[in-house]
N, C-alpha and C positions, 0 to 999 in steps of 0.2 A: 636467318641467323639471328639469336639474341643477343644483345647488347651490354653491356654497362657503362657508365661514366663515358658514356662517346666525345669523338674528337669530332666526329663529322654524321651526319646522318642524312640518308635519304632515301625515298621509297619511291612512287614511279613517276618517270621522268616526263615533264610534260611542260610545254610554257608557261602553263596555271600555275605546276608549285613551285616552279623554281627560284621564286621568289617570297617565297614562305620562309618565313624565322625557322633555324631549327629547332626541335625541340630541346626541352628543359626537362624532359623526366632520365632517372636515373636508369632506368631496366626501359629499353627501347629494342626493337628488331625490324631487320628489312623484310621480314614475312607477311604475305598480304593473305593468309590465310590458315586453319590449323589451330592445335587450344592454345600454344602460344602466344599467337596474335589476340587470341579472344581473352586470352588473362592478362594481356595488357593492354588492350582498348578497355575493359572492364575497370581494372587499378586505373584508366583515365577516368574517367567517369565520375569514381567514387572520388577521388584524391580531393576534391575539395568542395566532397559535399558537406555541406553542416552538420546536418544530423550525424552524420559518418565524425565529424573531424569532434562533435560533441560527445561524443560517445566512446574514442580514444582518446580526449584531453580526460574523462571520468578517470581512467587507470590510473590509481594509486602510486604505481610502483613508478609511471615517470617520471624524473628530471628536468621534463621542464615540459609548458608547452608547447605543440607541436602546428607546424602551420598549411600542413599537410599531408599527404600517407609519405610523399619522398620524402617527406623532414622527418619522419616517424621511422625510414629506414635507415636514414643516417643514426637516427638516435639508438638504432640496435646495430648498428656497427659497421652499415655499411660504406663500403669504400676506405676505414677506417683499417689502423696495423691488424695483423693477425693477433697480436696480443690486447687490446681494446679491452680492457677486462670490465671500461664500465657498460658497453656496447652488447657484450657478452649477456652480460647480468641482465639488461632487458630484455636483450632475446631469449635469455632463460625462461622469463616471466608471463612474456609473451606466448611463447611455446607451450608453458602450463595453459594458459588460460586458451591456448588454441585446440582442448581436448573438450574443450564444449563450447567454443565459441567461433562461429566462422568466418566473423570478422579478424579475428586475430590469427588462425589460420591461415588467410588469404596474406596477411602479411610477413607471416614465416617465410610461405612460399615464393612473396616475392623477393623476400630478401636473398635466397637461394637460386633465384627462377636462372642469373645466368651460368652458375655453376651447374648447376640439373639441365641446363639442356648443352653447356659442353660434353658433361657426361654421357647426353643421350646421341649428340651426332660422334663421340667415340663409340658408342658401344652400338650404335647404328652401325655401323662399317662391316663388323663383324657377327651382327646377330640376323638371325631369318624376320624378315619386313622391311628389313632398311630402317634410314634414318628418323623416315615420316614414322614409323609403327615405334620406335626409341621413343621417340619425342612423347609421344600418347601415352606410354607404358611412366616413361618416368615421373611424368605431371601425374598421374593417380597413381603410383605409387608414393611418392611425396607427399600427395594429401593424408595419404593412411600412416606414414611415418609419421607427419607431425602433430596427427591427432592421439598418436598413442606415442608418443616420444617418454621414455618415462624419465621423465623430470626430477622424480625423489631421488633416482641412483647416479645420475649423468647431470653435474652441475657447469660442465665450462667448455669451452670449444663449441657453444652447441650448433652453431652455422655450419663448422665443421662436419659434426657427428650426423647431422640430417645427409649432408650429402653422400659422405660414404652408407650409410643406411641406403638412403634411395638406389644408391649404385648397386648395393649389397641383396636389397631384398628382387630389386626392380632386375636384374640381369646376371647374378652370381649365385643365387641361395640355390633354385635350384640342382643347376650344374654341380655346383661342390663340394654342396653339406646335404644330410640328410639327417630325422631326427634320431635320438638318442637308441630311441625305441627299434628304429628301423634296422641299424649296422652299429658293428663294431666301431668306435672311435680312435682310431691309429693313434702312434704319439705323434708323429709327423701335423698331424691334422689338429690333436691339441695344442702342441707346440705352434703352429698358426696363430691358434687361435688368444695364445697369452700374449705373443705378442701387440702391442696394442695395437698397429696401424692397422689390424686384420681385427684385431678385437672391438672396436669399436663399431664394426656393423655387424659383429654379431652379439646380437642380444638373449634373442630368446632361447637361442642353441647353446649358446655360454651357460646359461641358466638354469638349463634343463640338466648339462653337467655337470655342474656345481653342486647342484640342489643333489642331483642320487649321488656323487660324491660323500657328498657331507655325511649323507645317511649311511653312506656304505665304511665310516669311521674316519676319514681325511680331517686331519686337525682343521679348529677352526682359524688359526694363522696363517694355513697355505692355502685355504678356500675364501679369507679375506683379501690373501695378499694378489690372488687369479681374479678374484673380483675386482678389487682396487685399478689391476693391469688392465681388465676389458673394458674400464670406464674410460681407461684413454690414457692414463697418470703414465709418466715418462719413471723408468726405474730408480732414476736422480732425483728426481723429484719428492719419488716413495723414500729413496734414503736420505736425504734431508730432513726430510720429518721425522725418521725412527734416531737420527742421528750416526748413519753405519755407513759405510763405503757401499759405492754401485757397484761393486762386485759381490760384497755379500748381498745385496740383494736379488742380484743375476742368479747367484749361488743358491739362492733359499727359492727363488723362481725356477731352478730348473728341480730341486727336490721335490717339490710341489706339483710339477706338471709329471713326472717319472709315480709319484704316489699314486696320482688321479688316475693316470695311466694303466699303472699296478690294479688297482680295483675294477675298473671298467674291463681289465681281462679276464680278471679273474670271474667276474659276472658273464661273461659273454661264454668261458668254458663252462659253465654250471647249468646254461640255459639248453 
């Protein structure tokens, strides 16, 4: 089992370590074997190598010097409020530069590592492999989320956004979505998908809708306003900014997903 910010730690029991300090790192687990044990004897390893700790003090975008990878996770937010928004902001930065860099990758993923493998011993219980084949699936699918994480369109929540992603690509895409091209798109199923908590792991199927949307005539205010929704924006939020009540927002959100709807039928009778 993975860890974070533990109260107590220990791994096998023996008169040797029972007298061992516990550890000090932030993401710890009682597993003696498996990639989660090996991605973090690994993160031991690095955390306070020089070259490693000189080559993240280079990052521009931190706030201060870091005096280790655990102090480099605090500084993207971890253990920190859900709303952390300056915590946020480096792991945004991070996450870019973690599309060609794999030192900064590694530390997306372990800022994630213990929500990704709660996720993997739930959706272990009920998927064919069990929890050990969860765990494997969701640590490389993770890798691949965070290397293509698209940063230009998805600015906040991004600890957040990864993990539903991984949840999303790693044990749900199959089963529930298929692409555009392949089946009709219910409203049931768009409607999911404007919603944001559904909508923020889906990306490239949001996309793919929007985009022959668009082409197929959906103004561009109900194909910003279904965009805006699948980045995650809370409908109060969007009405704040326009300055309008959340119900006309709701309002202009359900015209919008009933449009999109309209045309994707109307394409699928033609074909």
């Amino acid at each position: 089992m993975t860890h974070a910010i533990h109260p107590y730690y220990q791994q096998a029991q023996s008169e040797s370590d029972s007298e061992q300090p516990l550890p000090t790192a932030l993401v710890w687990s009682t597993v003696t074997s498996g990639p989660a044990r090996q991605f973090i004897d690994e993160w031991a390893r690095l955390s306070h190598r020089p070259s490693v700790l000189r080559r993240v003090n280079a990052w521009d975008f931190l706030p201060r010097p870091v005096s280790d990878l655990d102090d480099l996770l605090t500084v993207c937010g971890f253990g920190m409020p859900y709303d952390d928004e300056m915590g946020d902001r480096v792991l945004w930065h991070v996450t870019q530069l973690a599309a060609h860099d794999d030192l900064a990758a590694r530390v997306c993923l372990h800022r994630i590592m213990p929500a990704i493998m709660s996720v993997a011993r739930r959706r272990g219980r009920i998927t064919q492999g069990g929890v050990e084949n969860a765990i494997g699936d969701a640590i490389s699918t993770a890798w691949m989320v965070i290397r293509e994480f698209p940063c230009d369109r998805r600015h906040a929540k991004i600890a957040a956004n990864l993990v539903r992603d991984v949840e999303y690509y790693g044990f749900v895409r199959d089963q529930r979505l298929r692409r555009v091209s392949e089946t009709q798109v219910e409203f049931e199923e768009l409607q999911q998908i404007a919603e944001a908590d559904i909508a923020k792991t889906v990306d490239q199927e949001l996309d793919d809708v929007l985009s022959y949307a668009s082409e197929m005539g959906v103004s561009a205010p109900q194909i910003e306003l279904l965009r805006t929704l699948g980045e995650g924006r809370h409908t109060d939020d969007i009405a704040t900014d326009q300055d309008v009540s959340p119900r006309t927002i709701r309002n202009h959100k359900h015209t919008a997903i009933k449009r999109v709807q309209h045309v994707l039928s109307k394409n699928e009778k033609n074909r």
